[in-house]
LONU-550242 format. One record per residue (C-alpha): residue number from 0; y, x negated, z negated. Coordinates in steps of 0.05 Angstrom, whole numbers, plus 32768, in hexadecimal, padded with zeros to 4 digits. Each point is the difference from the previous one (the first is absolute). Example, Ala and Ser with C-alpha at 12.3 -4.5 7.8 and 13.67 -1.06 7.14 Angstrom:
<sites>
- i	py	px	pz
- 0	7FA6	7F0A	7F64 .
- 1	8045	7FE5	800D .
</sites>
This chain:
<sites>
- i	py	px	pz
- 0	8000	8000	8000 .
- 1	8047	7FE7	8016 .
- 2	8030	7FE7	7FC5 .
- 3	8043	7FFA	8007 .
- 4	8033	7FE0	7FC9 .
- 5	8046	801B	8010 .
- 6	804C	7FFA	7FF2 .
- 7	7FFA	7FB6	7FF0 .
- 8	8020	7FC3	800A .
- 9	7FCF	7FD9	802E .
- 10	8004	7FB7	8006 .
- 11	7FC2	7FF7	802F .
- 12	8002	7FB4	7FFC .
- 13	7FF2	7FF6	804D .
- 14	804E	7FFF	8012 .
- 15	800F	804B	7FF9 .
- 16	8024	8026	7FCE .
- 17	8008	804C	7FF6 .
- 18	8032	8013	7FC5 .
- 19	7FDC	804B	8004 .
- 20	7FC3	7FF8	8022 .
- 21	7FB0	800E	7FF4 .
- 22	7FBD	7FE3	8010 .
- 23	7FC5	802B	800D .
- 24	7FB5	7FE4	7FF3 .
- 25	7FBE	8010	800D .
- 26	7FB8	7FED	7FF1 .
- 27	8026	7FCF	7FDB .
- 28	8024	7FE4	8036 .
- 29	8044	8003	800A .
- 30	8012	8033	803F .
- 31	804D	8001	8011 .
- 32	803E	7FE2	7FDB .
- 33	8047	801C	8018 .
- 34	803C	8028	7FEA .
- 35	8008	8044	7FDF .
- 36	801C	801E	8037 .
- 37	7FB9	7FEE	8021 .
- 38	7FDB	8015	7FC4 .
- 39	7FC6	8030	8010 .
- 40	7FED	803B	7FD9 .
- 41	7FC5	8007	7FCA .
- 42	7FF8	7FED	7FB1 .
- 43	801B	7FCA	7FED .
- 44	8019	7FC5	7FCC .
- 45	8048	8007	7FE9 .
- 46	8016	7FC3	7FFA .
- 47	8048	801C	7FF1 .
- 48	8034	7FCA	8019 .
- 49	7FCD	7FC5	7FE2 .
- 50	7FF2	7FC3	8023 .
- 51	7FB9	7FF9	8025 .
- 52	7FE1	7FC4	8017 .
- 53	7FBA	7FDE	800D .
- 54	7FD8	7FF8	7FC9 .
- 55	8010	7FBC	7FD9 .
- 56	7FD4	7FBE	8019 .
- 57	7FF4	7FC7	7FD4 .
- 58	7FEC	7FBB	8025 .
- 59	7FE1	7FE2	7FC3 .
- 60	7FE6	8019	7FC9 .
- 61	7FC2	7FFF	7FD0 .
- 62	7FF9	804B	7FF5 .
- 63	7FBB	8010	7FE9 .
- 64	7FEC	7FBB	7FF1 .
- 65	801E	7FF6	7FBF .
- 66	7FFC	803C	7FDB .
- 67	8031	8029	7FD1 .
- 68	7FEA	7FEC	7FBA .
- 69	7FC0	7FE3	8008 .
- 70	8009	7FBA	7FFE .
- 71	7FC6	7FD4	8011 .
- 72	7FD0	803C	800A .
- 73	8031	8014	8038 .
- 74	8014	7FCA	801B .
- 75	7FDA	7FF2	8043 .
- 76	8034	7FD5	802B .
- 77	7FEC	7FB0	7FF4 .
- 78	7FBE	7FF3	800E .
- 79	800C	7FB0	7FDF .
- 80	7FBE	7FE6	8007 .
- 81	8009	7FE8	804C .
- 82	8045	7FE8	801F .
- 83	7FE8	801E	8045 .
- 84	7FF2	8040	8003 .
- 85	800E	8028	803F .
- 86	7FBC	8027	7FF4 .
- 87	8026	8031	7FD2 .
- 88	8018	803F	8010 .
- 89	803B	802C	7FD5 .
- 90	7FDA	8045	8008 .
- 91	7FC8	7FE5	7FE0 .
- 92	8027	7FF0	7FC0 .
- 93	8037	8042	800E .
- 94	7FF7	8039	7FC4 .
- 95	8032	8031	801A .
- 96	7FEF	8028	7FC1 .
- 97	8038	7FD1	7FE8 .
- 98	8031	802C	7FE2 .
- 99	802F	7FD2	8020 .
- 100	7FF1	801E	804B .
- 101	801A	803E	7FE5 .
- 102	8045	7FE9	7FE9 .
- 103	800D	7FDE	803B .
- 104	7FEB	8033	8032 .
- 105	802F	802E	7FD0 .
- 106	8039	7FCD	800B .
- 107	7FFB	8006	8048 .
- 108	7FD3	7FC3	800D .
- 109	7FC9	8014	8030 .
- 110	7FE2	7FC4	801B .
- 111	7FF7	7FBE	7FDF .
- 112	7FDD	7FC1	801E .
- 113	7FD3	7FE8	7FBE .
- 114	7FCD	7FC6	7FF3 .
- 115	7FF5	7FC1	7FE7 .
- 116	802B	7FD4	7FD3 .
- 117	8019	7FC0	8007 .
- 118	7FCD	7FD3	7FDA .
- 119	7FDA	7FE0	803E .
- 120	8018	7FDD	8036 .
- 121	7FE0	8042	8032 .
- 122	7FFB	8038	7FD7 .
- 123	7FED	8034	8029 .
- 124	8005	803F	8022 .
- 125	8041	8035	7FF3 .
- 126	7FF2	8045	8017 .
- 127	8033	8034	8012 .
- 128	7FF3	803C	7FD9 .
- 129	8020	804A	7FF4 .
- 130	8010	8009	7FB4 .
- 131	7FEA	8045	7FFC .
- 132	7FB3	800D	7FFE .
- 133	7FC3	7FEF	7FD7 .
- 134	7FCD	7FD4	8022 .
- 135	801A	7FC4	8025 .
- 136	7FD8	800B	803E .
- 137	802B	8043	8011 .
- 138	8044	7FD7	7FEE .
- 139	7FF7	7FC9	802E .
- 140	8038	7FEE	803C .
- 141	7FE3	7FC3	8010 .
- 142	7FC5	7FE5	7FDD .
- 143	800E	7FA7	8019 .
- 144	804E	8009	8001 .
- 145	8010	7FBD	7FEB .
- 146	7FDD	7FC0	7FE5 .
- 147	8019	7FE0	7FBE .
- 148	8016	7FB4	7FFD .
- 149	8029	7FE5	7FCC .
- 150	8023	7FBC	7FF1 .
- 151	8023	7FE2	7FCA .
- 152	7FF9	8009	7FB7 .
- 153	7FD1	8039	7FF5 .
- 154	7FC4	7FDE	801C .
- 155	8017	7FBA	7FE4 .
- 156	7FFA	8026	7FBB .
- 157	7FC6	801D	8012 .
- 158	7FCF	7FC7	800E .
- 159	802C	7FC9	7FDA .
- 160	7FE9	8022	7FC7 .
- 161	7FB8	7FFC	800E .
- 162	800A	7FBC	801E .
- 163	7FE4	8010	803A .
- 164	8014	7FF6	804C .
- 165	8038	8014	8016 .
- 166	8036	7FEE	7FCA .
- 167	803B	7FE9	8030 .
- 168	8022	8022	8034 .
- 169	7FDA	7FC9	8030 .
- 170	7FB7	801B	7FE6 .
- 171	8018	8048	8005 .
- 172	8027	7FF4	804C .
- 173	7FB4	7FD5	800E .
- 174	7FD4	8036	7FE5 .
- 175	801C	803A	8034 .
- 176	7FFE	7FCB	803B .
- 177	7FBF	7FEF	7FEC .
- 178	7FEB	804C	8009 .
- 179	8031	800C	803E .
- 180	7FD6	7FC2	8022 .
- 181	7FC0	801A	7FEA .
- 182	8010	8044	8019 .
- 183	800F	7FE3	8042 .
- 184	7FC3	7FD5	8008 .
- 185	7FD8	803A	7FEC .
- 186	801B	8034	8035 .
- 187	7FF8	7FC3	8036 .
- 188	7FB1	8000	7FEE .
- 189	7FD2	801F	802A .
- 190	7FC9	8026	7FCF .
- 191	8029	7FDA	7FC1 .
- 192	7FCF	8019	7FBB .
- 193	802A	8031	7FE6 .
- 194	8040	7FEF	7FCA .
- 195	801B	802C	7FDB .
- 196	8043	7FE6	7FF5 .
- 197	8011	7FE5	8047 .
- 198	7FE6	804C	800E .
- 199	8040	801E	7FE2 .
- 200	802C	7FBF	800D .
- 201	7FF8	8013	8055 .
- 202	8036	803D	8006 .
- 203	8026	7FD4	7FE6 .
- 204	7FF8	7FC2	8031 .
- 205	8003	8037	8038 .
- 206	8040	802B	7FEA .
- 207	7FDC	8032	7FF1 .
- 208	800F	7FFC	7FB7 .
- 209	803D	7FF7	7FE0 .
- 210	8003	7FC4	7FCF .
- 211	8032	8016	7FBB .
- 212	8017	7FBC	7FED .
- 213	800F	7FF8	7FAB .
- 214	803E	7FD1	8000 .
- 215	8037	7FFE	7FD3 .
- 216	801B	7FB8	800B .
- 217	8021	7FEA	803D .
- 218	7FCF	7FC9	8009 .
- 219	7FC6	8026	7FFA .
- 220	8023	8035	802E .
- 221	8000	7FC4	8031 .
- 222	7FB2	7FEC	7FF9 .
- 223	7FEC	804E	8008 .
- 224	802D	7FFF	8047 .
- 225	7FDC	7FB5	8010 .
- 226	7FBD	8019	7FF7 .
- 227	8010	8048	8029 .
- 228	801D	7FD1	8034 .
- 229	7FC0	7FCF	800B .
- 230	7FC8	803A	7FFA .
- 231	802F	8033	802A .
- 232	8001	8030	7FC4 .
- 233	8024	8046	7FF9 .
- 234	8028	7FF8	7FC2 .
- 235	8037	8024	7FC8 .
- 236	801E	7FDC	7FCA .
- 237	7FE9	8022	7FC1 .
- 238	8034	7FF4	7FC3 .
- 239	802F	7FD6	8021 .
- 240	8027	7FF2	7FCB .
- 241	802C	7FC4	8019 .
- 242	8008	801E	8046 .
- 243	8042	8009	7FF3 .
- 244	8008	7FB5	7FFD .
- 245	7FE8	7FF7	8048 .
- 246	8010	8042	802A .
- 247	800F	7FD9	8039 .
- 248	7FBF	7FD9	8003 .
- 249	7FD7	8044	7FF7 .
- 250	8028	8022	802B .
- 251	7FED	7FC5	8038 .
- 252	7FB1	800E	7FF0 .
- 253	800C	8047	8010 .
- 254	7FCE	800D	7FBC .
- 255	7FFE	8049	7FDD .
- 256	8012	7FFE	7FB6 .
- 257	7FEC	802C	7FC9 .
- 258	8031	7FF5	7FC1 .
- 259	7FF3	8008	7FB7 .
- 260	7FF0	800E	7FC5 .
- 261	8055	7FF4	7FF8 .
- 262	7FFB	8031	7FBE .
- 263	7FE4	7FCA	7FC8 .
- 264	8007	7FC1	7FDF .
- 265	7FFC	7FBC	801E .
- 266	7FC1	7FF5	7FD9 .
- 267	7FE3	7FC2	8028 .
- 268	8025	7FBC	8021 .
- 269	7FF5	8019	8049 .
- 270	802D	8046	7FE7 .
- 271	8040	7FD4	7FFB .
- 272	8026	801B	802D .
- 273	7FF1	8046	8001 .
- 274	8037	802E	8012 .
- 275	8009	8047	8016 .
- 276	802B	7FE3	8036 .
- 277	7FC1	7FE3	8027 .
- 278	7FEE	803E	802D .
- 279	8050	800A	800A .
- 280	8007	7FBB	801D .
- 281	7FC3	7FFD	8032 .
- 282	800E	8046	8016 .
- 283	8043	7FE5	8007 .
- 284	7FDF	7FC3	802E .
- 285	7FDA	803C	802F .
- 286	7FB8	7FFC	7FD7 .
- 287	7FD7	8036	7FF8 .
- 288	7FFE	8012	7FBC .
- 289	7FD4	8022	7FD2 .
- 290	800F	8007	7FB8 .
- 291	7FBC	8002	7FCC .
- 292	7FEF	800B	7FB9 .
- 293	7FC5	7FD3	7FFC .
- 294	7FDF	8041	7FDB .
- 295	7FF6	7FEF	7FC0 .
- 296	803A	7FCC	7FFA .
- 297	8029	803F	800F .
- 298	7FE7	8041	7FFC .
- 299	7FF1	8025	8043 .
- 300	8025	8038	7FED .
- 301	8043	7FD8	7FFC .
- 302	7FFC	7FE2	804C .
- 303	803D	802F	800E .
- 304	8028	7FDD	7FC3 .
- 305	7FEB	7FB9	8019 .
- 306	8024	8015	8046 .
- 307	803B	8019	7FD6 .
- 308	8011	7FC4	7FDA .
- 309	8002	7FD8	8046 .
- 310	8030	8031	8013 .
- 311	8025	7FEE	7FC1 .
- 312	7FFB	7FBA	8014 .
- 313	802A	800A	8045 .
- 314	7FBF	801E	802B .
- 315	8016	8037	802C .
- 316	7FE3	803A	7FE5 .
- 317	7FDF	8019	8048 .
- 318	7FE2	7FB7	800C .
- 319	7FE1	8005	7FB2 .
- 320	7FE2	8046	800E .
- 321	7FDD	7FDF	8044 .
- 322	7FE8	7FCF	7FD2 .
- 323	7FDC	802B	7FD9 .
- 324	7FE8	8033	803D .
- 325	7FFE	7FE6	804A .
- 326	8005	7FB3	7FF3 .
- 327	7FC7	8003	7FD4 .
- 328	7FD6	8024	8031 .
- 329	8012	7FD9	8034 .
- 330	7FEC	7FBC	7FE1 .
- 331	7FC3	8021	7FF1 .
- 332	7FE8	8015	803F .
- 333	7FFF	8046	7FEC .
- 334	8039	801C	801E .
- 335	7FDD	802B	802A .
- 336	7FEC	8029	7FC2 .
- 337	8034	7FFD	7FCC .
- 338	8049	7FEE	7FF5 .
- 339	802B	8028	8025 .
- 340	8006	804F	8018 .
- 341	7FEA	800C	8045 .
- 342	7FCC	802C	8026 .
- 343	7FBA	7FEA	7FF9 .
- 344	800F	7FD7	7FC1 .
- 345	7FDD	800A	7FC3 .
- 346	8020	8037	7FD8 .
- 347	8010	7FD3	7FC9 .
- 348	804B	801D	7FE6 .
- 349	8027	7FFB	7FC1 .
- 350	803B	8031	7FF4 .
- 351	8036	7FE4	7FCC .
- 352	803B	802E	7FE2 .
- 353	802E	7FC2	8018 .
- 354	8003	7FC4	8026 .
- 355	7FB4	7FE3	7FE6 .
- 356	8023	7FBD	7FE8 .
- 357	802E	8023	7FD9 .
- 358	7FF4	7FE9	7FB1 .
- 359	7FFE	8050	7FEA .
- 360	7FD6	801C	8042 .
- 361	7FBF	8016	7FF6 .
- 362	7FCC	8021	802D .
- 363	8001	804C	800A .
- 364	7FBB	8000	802A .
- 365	7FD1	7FCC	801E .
- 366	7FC6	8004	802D .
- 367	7FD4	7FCD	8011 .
- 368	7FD5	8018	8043 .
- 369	8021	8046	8002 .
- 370	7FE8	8011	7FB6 .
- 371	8037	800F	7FCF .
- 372	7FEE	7FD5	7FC4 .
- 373	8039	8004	7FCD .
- 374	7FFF	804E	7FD9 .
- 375	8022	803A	8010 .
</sites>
C-alpha cells in the first residue's frame, strides 16, 4: 500500500529541495518525491511544516559489537589472539537485540556500517546494516562492505603488550603487506590449496572491496595511502584526526574521509590534535566527508549532535548534514540504497520538527524500509 508523508520540508539530499513538498513509498521503496502542489491524494503522514530527509548514515561505527552494559560478556569486536584476521565477519558478532539499535533508529539513524575494532593490523569485515529489525540476516545492506586495517597505536598496544609481533608501526605496516603479497600470489595460483585469509583479503586486491583504513596520525595516514597505492587498493580514511593538518596533501590523493569520534577526551598521544574543526577544513579543501561516532566512543543515537558541533566549529550546516546522509553512503558503496530521497531508493526517512542539526529538533516519525518505527 502507497505511503505518502506530506506538508514537509524535504531536503532530498540529491541536489533538490522542496520547502512544502512529499515523498510517497511503496513496498518499502521510495516512489516519487516533489512539491505539494504535485502531491497526490490518499492517507497520509503529516509532517506539518517539519523538515524530512534520508534516514541518518553512519560510516563507522561498532553498533552491535560492543554491547550496552555488558561489558566483557558483550563485547565481541577484537578478536586479539591473531594480528591478521580478514576471516571475520561483523554479522557474525552483530546482536541487534542491542537496546542501542533502537535509540538510534529513534534518533533518525537508519543505517550504520559496523564491525571490527582496531586491535589487529586487518581486522575484518564491516557490514552495512538497517537499525530496525531483529535477526541480522533480514537487516543486512551489504554483508562484505568494507575490510578493516588499522595503523598506529591501537595495534602497537595491542601486541606490545603481549610482546609479540607486530609492536612498531614497521611490524604492523609489514604484517598487512605480508598478507596483501600473499593474497596476490595466492589468486595467481592455478589449483592454490585453499587459505582462508587470502580468501577474504581478494575483493580487496581487485576493488571489489572497500578497505576502512584506522589512522589518526598524519604519518600513519601516509603509510595507509602508501600501502593502497602499491597493492591498488580502494580506500577511506577512518578517524582522520590530523587531516586538518594536511588538507592539501589529501585533497591531491583524491581519498574519502570519515571523521570522528570529535565528542570526547584526547585520551591517547595519537588524539593530540583533535578538533571539531577537522571535517570543516577538509570539506573546506573539496573532500568527501563523513562524520562518525565510533559507536560506543559516542553513542549512535547522538550522530546528529556530532554533525552539529562541526557546524559550531565553522562547517556549513548543509555540507555537515551530507556528512551524516549522502557522503556516508557514498563512501560506502551503498548509495544506491540509502542516503538520500529519490524513486527507487530505500524508504529509509526521518521527519524532524526543525532543521535535524538543530540542538532542540527531534524526530516526529522515522521509517526504516517503509515501516514506521518510532510510536504514534
Amino acid at each position: 500500500m502507497s505511503v505518502i508523508i506530506k506538508n514537509g520540508h524535504i531536503l532530498t539530499m540529491s541536489g533538490r529541495e522542496y520547502v512544502s513538498g512529499y515523498v510517497t513509498f511503496d513496498g518499502g521503496k521510495i516512489t516519487a518525491v516533489g512539491s505539494m502542489e504535485d502531491c497526490p491524494e490518499g492517507e497520509a503522514f503529516d509532517a506539518e511544516g517539519g523538515y524530512v530527509i534520508p534516514g541518518l548514515v553512519d560510516a563507522h561505527s561498532h553498533l552491535g559489537m560492543w554491547e550496552d552494559s555488558l561489558g566483557a560478556e558483550g563485547a565481541d569486536g577484537n578478536e586479539e589472539t591473531d594480528p591478521i584476521t580478514p576471516q571475520l565477519r561483523a554479522i557474525d558478532g552483530i546482536n541487534p537485540m542491542d537496546r542501542a539499535f533502537a535509540e538510534a533508529a529513534a534518533a533518525g539513524v537508519t543505517t550504520v556500517v559496523t564491525g571490527p575494532g582496531s586491535a589487529n593490523p586487518i581486522g575484518g569485515a564491516f557490514a552495512a546494516i538497517k537499525t530496525f529489525g531483529r535477526r541480522i540476516d533480514d537487516m543486512i545492506i551489504k554483508e562484505a562492505a568494507a575490510m578493516k586495517f588499522a595503523f598506529g597505536e591501537n595495534p602497537k598496544a595491542v601486541y606490545g603488550e603481549k610482546k609479540q609481533f607486530p609492536m612498531t608501526r614497521m611490524g604492523t605496516a609489514a604484517a598487512i603487506r605480508e598478507s596483501l603479497i600473499r593474497a596476490q600470489k595466492y589468486a595467481e595460483t592455478e589449483e592454490p590449496d585453499f587459505d582462508f585469509k587470502s580468501e577474504c583479503l581478494l575483493p580487496c586486491l581487485n576493488g571489489g572491496m572497500i578497505v576502512k583504513a584506522h589512522a589518526h596520525r598524519a604519518d600513519d595516514i601516509f603509510t595507509a595511502l602508501r600501502i593502497a597505492k602499491e597493492f591498488g587498493l580502494k580506500m577511506t580514511v577512518e578517524h582522520c584526526t590530523e587531516g586538518h593538518l594536511i588538507a592539501d596533501q589529501l585533497k591531491a590523493e583524491n581519498i574519502g574521509v570519515c571523521v570522528g569520534p570529535s565528542l570526547g577526551d584526547r585520551s591517547k598521544p595519537e588524539l593530540k590534535e583533535l578538533t571539531y574543526e577537522t571535517a570543516k577544513i577538509l570539506d573546506g579543501a573539496g573532500l568527501t566527508v563523513a562524520i562518525i561516532t565510533d559507536h560506543p566512543e559516542i553513542p549512535e543515537k547522538h550522530l546528529p549532535l556530532c554533525a552539529s558541533l562541526a557546524v559550531k566549529a565553522g562547517m556549513d550546516r548543509m555540507a555537515a548534514l551530507r556528512a551524516i546522509t549522502v557522503n556516508p553512503a557514498l563512501l560506502c558503496g551503498i548509495s544506491d540504497r540509502v542516503g538520500s530521497l529519490e524513486p527507487g531508493k530505500d524508504a529509509d526517512i526521518a521527519v524532524f520538527d526543525r532543521f535535524p542539526l538543530d540542538f532542540e529538533a527531534k524526530t516526529t516519525a522515522v521509517f526504516i524500509n517503509g515501516i514506521r518505527i518510532t510510536k504514534e
